[in-house]
C-alpha positions in Angstrom: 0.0 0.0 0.0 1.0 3.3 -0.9 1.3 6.5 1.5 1.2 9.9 1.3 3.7 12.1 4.1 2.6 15.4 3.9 5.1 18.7 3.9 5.4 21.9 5.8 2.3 23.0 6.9 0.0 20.5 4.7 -2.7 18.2 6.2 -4.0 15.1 4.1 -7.7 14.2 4.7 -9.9 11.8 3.8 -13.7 13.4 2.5 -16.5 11.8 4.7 -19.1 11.3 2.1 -23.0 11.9 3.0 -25.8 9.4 2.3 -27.1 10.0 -0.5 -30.7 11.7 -0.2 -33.2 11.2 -2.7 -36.0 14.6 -2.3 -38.7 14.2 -4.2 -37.5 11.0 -6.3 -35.2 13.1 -7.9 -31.6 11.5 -7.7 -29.0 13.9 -8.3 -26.2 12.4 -10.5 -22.7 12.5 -9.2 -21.2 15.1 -11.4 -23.9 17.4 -9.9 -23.3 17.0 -6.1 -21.0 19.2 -4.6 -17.9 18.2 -2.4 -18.3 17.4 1.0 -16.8 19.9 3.4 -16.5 17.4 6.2 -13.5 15.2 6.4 -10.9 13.4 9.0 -7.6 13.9 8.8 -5.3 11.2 8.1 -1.7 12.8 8.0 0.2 15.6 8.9 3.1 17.2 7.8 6.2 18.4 10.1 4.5 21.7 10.7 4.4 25.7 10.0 8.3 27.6 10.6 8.0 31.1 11.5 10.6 33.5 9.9 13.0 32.7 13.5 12.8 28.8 12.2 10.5 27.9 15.0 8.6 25.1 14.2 4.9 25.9 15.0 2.5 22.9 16.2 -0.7 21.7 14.3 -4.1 22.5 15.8 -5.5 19.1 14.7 -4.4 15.3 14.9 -5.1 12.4 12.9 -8.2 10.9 13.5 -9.5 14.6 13.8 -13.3 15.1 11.9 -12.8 18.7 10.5 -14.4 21.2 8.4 -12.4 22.9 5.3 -13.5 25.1 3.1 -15.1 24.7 0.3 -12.8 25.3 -2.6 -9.3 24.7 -0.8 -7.2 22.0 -1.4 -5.7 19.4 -4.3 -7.5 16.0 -5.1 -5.5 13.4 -4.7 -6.7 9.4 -5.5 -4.3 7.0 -4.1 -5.2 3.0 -4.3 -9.0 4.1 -5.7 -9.4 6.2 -2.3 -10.0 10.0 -2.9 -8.0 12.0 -0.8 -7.7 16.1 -0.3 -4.6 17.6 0.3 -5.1 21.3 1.8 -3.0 23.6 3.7 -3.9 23.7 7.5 -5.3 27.7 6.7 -7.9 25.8 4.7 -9.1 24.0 8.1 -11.9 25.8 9.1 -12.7 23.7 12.7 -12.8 20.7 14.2 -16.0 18.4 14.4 -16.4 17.5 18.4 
């Protein structure tokens, strides 16, 4: 199996996909949904350096449910699972 190791500052998540929901017996194809916002981190990079060359901590660890925006982020498919690959700035919270 293949990994992915994150650098810097970047997080690698995993999208949570919602049920599908069928309103009206109208089923909305694929290409039509949007993304899901919700997803749990699966890896982390080493972290932020500040112009000194102090490494900054992340605010989230793996196994974390988060919320990122909506547009943020590079697609990345890795042994047919879709993952995103986002800076942490593109974390908006984290799903308690």
């Amino acid at each position: 199996m293949s990994q992915i190791k994150p650098l810097g500052n970047r997080v690698l998540l995993r999208r949570i996909e919602e049920d599908e929901q069928v309103k009206g017996g109208i089923i909305i194809p694929d290409s039509a949904k949007e993304k899901p916002q919700e997803a749990e981190v699966v890896a982390l990079g080493a972290g932020k350096k500040d112009d000194d060359g102090n490494l900054h901590e992340f605010s989230v660890a793996v196994a974390d449910r988060v919320l990122t925006s909506k547009y943020g982020g590079t697609d990345v498919k890795l042994d047919d699972v879709d993952y995103i690959l986002v800076d942490e700035d593109d974390i908006l919270g984290i799903i308690e």
